[in-house]
C-alpha positions as CSV (number, residue, x, y, z in Angstrom):
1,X,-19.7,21.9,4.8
2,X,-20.3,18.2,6.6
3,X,-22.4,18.6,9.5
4,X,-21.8,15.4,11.5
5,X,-24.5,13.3,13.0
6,X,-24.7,13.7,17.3
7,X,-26.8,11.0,17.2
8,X,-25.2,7.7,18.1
9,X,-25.5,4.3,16.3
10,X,-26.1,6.3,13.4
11,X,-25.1,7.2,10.0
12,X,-26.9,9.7,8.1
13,X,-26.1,8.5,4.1
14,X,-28.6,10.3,2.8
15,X,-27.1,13.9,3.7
16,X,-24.8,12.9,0.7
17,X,-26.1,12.4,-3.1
18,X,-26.1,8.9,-4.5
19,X,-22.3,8.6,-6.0
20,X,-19.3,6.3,-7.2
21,X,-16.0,5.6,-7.6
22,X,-13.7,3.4,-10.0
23,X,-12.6,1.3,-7.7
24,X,-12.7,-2.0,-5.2
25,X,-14.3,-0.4,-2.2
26,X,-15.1,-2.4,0.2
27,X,-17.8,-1.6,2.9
28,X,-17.0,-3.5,6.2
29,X,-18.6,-1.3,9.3
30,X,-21.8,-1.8,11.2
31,X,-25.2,-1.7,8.9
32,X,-27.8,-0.8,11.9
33,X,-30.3,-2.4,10.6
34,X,-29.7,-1.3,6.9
35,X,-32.4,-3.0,4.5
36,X,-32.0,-0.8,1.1
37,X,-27.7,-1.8,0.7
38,X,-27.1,2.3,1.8
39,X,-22.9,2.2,1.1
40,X,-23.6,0.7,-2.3
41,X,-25.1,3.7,-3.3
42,X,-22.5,5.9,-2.0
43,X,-19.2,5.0,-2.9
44,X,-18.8,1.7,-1.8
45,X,-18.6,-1.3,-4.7
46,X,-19.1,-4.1,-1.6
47,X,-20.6,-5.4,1.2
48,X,-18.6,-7.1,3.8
49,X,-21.0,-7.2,6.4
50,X,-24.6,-8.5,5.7
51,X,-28.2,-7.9,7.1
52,X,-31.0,-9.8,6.3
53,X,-32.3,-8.2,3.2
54,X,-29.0,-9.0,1.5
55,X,-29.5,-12.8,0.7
56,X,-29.9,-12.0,-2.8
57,X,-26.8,-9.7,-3.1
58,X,-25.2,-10.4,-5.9
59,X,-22.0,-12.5,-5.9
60,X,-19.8,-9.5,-8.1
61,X,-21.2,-6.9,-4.9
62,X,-20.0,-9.6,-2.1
63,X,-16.7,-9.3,-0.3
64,X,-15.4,-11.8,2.8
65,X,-12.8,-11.8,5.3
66,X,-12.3,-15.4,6.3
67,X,-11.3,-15.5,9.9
68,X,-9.7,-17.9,12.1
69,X,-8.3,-20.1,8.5
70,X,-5.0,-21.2,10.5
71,X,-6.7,-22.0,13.9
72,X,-8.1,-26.0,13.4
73,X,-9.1,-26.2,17.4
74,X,-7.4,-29.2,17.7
75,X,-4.0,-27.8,19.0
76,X,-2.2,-27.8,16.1
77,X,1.7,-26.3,16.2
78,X,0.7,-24.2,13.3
79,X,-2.2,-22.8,15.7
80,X,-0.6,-22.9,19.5
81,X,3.6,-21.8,18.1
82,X,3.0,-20.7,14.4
83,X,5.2,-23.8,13.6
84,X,4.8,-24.8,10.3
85,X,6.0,-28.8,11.4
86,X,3.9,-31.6,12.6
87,X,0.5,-30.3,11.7
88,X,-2.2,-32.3,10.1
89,X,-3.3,-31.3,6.9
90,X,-6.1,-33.6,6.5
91,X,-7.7,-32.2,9.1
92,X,-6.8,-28.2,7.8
93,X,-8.4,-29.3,4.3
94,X,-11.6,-30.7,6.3
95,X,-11.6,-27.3,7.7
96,X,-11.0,-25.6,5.4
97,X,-13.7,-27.6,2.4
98,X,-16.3,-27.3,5.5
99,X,-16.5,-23.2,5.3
100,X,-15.7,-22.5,1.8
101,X,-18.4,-25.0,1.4
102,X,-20.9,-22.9,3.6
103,X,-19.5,-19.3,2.6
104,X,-21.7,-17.3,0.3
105,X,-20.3,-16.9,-2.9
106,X,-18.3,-13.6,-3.0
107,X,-16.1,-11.3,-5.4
108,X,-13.3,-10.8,-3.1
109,X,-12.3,-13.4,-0.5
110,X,-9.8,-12.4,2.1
111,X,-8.4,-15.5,4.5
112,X,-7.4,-14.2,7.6
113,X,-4.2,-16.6,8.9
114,X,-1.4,-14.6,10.4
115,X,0.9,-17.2,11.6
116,X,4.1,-16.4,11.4
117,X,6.7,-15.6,13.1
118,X,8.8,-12.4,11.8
119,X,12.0,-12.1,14.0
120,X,14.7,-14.7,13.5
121,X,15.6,-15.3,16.9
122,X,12.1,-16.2,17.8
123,X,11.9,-18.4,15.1
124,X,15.1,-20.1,16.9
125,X,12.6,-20.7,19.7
126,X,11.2,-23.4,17.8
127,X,14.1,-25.8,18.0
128,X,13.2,-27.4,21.1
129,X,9.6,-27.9,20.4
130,X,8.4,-31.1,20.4
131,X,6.6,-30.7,16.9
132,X,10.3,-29.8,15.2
133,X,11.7,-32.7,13.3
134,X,14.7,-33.8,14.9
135,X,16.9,-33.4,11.6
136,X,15.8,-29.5,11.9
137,X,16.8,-29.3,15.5
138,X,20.6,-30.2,14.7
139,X,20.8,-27.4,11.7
140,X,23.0,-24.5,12.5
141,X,21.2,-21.4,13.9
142,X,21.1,-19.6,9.9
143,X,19.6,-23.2,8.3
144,X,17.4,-23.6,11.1
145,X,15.9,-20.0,10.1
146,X,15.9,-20.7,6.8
147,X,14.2,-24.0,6.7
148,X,11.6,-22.6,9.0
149,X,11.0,-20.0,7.3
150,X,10.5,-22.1,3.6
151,X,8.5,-24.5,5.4
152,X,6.0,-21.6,6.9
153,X,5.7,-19.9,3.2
154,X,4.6,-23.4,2.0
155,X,1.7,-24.2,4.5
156,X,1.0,-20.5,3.5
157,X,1.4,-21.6,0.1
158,X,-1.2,-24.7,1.0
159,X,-3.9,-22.7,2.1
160,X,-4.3,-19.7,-0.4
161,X,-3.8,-22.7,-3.3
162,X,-6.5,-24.6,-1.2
163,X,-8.8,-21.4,-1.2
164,X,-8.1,-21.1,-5.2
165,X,-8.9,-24.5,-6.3
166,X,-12.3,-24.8,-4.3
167,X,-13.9,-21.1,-4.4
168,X,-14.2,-18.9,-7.0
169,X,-13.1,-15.4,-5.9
170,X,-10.4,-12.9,-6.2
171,X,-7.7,-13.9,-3.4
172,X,-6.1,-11.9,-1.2
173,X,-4.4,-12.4,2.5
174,X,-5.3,-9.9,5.6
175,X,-1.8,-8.2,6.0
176,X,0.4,-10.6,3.8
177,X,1.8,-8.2,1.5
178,X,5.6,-8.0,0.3
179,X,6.4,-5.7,2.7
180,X,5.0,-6.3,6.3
181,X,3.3,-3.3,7.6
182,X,5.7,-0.9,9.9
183,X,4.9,2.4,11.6
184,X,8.1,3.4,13.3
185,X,10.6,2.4,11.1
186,X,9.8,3.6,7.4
187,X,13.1,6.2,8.0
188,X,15.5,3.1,8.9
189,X,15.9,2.5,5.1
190,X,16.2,4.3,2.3
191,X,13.3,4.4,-0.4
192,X,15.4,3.1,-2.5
193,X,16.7,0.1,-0.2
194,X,12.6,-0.2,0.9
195,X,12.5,-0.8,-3.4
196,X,15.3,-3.1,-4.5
197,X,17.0,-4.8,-1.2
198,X,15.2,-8.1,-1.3
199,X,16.3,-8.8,2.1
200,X,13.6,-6.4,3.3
201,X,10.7,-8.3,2.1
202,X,9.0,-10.4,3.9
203,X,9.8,-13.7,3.2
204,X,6.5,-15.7,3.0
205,X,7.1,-13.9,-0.8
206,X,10.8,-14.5,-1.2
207,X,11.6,-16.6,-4.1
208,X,14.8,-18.9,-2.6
209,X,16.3,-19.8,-6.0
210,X,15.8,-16.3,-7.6
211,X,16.6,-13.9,-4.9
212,X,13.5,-11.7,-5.3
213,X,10.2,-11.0,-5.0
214,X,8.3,-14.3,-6.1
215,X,6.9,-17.8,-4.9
216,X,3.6,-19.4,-4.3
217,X,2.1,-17.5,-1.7
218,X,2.8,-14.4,-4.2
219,X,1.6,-16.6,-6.9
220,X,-1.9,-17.2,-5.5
221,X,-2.9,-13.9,-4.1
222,X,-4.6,-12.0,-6.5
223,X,-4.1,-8.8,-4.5
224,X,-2.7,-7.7,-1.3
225,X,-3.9,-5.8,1.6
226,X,-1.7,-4.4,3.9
227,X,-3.5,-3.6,7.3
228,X,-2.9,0.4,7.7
229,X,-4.3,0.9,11.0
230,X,-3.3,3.7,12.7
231,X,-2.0,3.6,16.6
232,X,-1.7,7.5,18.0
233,X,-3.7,9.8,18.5
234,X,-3.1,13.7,18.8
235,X,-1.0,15.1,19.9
236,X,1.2,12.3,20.6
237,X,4.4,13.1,18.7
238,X,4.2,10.5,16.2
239,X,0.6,10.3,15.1
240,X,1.2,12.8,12.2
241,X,3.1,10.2,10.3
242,X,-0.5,8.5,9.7
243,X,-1.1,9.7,6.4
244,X,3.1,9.3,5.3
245,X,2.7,5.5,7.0
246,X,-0.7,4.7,4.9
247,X,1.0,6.2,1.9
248,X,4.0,4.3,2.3
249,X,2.3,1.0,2.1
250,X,0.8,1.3,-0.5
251,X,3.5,2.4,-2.8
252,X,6.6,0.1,-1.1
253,X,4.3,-2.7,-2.1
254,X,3.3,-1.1,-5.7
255,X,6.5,-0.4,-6.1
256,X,8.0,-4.5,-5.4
257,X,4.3,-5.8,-7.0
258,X,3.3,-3.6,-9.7
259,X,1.0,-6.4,-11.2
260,X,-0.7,-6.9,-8.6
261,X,-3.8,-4.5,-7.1
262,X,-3.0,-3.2,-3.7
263,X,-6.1,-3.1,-1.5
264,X,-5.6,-2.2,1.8
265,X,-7.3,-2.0,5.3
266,X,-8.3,1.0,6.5
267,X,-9.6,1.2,10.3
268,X,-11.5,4.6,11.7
269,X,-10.1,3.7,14.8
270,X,-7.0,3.4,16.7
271,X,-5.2,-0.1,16.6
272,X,-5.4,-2.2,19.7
273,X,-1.8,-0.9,21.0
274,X,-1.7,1.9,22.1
275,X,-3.6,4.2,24.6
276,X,-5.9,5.3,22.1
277,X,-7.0,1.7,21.0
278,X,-10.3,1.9,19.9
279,X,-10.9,5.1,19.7
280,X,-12.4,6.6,16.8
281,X,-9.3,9.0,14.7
282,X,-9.3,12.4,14.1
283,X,-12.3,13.6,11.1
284,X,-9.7,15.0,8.9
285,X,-7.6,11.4,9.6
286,X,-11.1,9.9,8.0
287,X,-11.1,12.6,5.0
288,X,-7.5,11.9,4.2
289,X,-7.9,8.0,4.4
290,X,-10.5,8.2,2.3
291,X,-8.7,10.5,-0.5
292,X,-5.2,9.8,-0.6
293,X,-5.0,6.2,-1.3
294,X,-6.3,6.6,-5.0
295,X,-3.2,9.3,-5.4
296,X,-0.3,6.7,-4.5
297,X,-1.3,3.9,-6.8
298,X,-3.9,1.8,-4.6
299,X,-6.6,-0.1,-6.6
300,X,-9.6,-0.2,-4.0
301,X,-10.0,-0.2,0.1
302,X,-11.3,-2.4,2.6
303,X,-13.2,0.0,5.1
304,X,-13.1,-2.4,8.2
305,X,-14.2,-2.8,11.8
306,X,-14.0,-5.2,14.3
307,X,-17.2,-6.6,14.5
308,X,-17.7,-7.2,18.5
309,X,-17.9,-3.2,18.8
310,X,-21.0,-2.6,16.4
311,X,-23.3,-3.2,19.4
312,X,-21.5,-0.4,21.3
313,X,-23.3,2.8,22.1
314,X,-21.1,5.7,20.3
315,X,-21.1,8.4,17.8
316,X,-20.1,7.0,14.7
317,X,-19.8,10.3,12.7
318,X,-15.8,9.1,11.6
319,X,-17.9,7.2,9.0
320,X,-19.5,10.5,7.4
321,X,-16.3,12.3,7.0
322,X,-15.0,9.0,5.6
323,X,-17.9,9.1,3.0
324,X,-17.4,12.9,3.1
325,X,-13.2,12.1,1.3
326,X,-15.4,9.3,-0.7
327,X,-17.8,12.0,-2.2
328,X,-15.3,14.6,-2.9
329,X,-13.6,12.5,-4.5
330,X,-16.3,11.0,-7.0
331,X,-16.5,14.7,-8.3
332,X,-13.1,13.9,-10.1
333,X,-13.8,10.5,-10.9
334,X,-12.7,11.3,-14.8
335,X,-9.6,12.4,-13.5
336,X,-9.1,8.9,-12.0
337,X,-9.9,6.8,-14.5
338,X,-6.6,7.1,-16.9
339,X,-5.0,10.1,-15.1
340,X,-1.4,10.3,-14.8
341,X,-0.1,9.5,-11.1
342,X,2.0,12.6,-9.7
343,X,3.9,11.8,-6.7
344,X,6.3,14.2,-5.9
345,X,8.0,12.2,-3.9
346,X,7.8,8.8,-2.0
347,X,5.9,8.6,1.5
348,X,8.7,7.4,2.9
349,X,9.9,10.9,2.8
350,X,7.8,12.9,4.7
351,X,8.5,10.9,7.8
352,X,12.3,12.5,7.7
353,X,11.0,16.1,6.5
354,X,7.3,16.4,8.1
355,X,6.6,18.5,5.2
356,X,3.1,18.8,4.2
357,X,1.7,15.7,1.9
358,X,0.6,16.4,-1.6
359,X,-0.1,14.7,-4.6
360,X,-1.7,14.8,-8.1
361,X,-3.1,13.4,-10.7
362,X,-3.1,15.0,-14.5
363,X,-4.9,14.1,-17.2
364,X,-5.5,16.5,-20.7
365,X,-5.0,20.0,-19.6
366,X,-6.4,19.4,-16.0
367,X,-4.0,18.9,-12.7
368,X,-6.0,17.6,-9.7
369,X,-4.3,18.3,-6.6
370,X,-4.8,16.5,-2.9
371,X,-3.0,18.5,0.0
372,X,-2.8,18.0,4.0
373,X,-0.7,18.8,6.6
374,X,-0.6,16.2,8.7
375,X,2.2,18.0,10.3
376,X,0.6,21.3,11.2
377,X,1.3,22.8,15.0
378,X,-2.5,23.4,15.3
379,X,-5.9,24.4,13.1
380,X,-4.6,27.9,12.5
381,X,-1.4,27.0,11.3
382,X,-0.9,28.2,7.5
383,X,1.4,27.1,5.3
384,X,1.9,27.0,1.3
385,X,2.3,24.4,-1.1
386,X,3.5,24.6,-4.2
387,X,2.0,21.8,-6.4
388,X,4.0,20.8,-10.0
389,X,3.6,18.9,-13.0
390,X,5.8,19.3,-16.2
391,X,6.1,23.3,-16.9
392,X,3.2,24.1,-14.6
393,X,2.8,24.7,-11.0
394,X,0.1,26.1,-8.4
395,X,0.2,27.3,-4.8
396,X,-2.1,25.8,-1.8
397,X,-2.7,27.5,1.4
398,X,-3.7,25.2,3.3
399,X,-4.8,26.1,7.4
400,X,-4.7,23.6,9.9
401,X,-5.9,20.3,8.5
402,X,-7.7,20.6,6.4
403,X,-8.0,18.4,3.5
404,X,-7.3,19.8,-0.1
405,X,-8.5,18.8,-3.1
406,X,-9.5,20.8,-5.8
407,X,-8.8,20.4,-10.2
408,X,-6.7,23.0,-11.9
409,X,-7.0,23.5,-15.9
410,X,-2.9,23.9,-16.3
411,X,-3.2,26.4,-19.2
412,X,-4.3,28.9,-16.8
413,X,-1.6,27.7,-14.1
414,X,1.8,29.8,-13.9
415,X,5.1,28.3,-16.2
416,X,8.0,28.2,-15.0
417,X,10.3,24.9,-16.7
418,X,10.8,22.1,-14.0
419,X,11.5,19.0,-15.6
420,X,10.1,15.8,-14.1
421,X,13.5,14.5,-13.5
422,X,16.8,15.9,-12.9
423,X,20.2,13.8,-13.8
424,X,23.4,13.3,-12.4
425,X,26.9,11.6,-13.2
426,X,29.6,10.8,-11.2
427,X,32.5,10.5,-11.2
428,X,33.6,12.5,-13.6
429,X,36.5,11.8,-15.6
430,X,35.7,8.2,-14.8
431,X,37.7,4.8,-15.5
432,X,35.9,1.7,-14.6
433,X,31.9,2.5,-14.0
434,X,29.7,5.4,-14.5
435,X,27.2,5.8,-12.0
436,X,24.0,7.5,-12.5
437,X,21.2,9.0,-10.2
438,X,17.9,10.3,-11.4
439,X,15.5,12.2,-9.1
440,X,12.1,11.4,-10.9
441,X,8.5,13.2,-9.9
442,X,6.8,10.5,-11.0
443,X,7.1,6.8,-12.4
444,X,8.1,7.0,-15.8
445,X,10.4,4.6,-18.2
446,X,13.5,6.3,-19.6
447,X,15.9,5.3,-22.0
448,X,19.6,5.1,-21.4
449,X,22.2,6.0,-23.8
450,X,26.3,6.4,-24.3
451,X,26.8,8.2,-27.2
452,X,30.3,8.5,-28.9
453,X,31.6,12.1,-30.6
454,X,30.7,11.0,-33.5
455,X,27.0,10.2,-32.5
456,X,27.3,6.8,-32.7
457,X,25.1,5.2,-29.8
458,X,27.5,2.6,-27.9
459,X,24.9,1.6,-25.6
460,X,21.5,1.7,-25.1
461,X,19.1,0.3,-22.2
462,X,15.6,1.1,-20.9
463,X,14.4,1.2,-17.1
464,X,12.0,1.9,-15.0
465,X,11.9,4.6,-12.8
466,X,10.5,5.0,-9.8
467,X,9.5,8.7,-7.8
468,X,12.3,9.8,-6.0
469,X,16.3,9.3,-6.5
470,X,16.9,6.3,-8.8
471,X,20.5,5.1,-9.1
472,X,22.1,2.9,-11.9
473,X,25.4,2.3,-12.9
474,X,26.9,1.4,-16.9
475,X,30.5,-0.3,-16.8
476,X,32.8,2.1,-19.3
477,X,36.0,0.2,-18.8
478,X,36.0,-1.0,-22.7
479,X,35.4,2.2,-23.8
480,X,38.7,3.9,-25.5
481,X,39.4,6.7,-23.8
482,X,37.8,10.0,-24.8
483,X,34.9,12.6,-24.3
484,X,31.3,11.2,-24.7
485,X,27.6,12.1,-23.9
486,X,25.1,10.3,-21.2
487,X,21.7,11.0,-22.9
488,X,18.3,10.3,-21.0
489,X,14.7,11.7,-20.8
490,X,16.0,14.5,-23.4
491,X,18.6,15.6,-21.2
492,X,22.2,15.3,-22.1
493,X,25.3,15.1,-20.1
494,X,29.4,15.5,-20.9
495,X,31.7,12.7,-19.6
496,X,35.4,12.0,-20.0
497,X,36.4,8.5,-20.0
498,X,40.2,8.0,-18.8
């Protein structure tokens, strides 16, 4: 059992035993005066915030956020109105060659710009600004938006190429990720829209001539971190969608990027807009941060804090239960290093059912299982969880909060069948089209197949499947009409086609 520190500017790393983890983990709190590189013994794979000792850090255990890359001081329109006209470059790349020139060499490199502006009729605001060219300012209201909007995710463009060509790193931008970050709005689509509807993304990755994910600012990142801060606090209504909200960013953008490592931020305090700003979260909020991630698909985290607040006189104990989910976690680092991902089903879910958040990983004969209830009325609420992968399944009580996770060996679990996907057809008889959903528990490829009475296959396709309802459709109309079979994932169904 954690025992806190009640000391303050403190944290008491040597309460837990020297561990790690197989993954990107990026240390970027206060250090208090830390000579002997303390988070890189326990957990953490890099530094992002240095003392004096660390001059000879090595570059592969160095990580930088790059602050302030879009502000020149010169009153440029990209700086003063996120306007992506008028600015001078020159004086950008003199900026720019002037810190990356005097930046310690690091493994990860994250420039901060976040200029941009995300609502169209702000954007429209632009047309009477002096910096505008006057050929823009005549456009009609949807080729104004457009052009701004193509010009923006070109300077963007400028800057990460810029940051590739003259420093030797892995790149990544603060918050630019395919999908912008979003608390209160994850229900307004479905996960399925959130996945395929390329008008959601966010456009600095929008590929103009393709319709889809793609472009030069997705080119030259080499991961993305979306900023998952959280912004209420107990018991205001919505802060139990914290854990659903981290979740979901890190498997909408998995889910549109799945080359690409998803690193996110992770704050132990409240964002700056809200009440609770500043504030230090809930321990089990730390625990769960710290856990949970590694179960939807992320690749590393970027533990961060704002800087101007290390000096402040407070109880920083949010960072031992933080290293507390870290260490828990390391017990089972096998299990994450080639485990099967077992996502019952997306994030985006939980926000609609406030159901209690579980997730698994399975590798051999062993199910690990993290559970929280995020959702729970208070600490001595129970509830049960039933936790499932292929034929097996286990139970979780879990009281309160607390934060679950524990291995299973699944030949000792209880068998009842539950296949990992269930298929449906419809309509059926059918003329023109038949259309196909598949509620998958985890990612998987599947094969799909229109089989004629005789057993000759007709058609045959593969796709990739995503964790929850997956829809597809086959046109039939040149089929003659008669009875045939749908076959997928060892499941077969009867269709007529008129």
């Amino acid at each position: 059992m954690l025992k806190p520190t009640t000391e303050n500017r403190t944290i008491e790393w040597q309460k837990f035993p020297e561990f790690s983890l197989p993954f990107q983990i990026v240390y970027g709190g206060p250090r208090f005066g830390d000579a002997h590189r303390l988070p890189l013994r326990y957990g953490f794979s890099h530094l992002a915030t240095f003392e004096g000792a660390d001059d000879n850090l090595p570059k592969s255990q160095r990580a930088f956020a790059w602050y302030g890359v879009a502000y020149a001081g010169t009153n440029q329109p990209w700086e003063t109105a996120r306007s992506p006209w008028g600015n001078n470059l020159d004086g950008y790349r003199a900026k720019w060659q002037h810190e990356l020139a005097t930046m310690p060499e690091v493994d990860l490199l994250v420039p901060d710009l976040e200029r941009q502006i995300k609502s169209n009729d702000s954007i429209l605001l632009l047309k009477n600004h002096p910096a505008t060219p006057i050929a823009y300012q005549s456009l009609d209201n949807n080729a104004f938006i457009t052009q701004y909007k193509k010009d923006l995710q070109a300077l963007y463009a400028e800057a990460f190429g810029f940051t590739k060509a003259n420093k030797s790193a892995q790149i990544g931008g603060y918050s630019d990720s395919p999908i912008l970050n979003t608390y209160i709005n994850i229900s307004g689509n479905s996960w399925q829209r959130w996945t395929t509807d390329a008008s959601l993304l966010n456009y600095l990755f929008y590929d103009y001539s393709r319709n889809t994910i793609g472009g030069e600012v997705y080119n030259r990142q080499d991961f993305f971190s979306p900023s998952a801060y959280y912004y209420y606090d107990y018991p205001h209504p919505l802060a139990p969608d914290y854990l659903a909200y981290l979740l979901f960013q890190i498997e909408v953008n998995k889910a549109w990027a799945p080359n690409k490592s998803i690193i996110p931020f992770v704050w132990l305090r409240y964002s700056y807009v809200t009440s609770a700003a500043r504030s230090f979260v809930k321990p089990f909020m730390a625990e769960a941060t710290a856990i949970f991630p590694f179960f939807s698909g992320a690749d590393g985290l970027w533990l961060w804090d704002d800087p101007s607040l290390f000096a402040n006189n407070e109880n920083f104990s949010a960072y031992e239960h933080f290293i507390h989910g870290l260490y828990r976690l390391s017990l089972y680092k096998d299990m994450l290093n080639g485990g099967q991902l077992v996502i019952p089903q997306p994030a985006r879910e939980y926000v609609d059912n406030r159901k209690p958040i579980w997730r698994g990983v399975a590798k051999g004969t062993d199910f690990l299982v993290a559970a929280h209830n995020p959702y729970a009325k208070d600490e001595n609420e129970v509830v049960t969880v039933e936790a499932t992968y292929n034929n097996w399944k286990v139970n979780v009580t879990l009281k309160g909060y607390e934060v679950f996770l524990c291995k299973f060996d699944m030949t000792l679990l209880s068998t009842e069948p539950k296949p990992l996907s269930t298929v449906t057809i419809y309509p059926n008889p059918s003329q023109e089209q038949l259309n196909i959903s598949i509620n998958s528990l985890v990612p998987q490829k599947a094969q799909l197949e229109i089989i004629d009475a005789t057993g000759k296959i007709l058609h045959q396709e593969n796709t990739t499947l995503q964790p929850g309802e997956n829809k597809k459709s086959l046109g039939i109309n040149h089929l003659p009409s008669g009875v045939y079979i749908f076959k997928t994932l060892n499941q077969t169904k009867k269709f007529v086609k008129e």
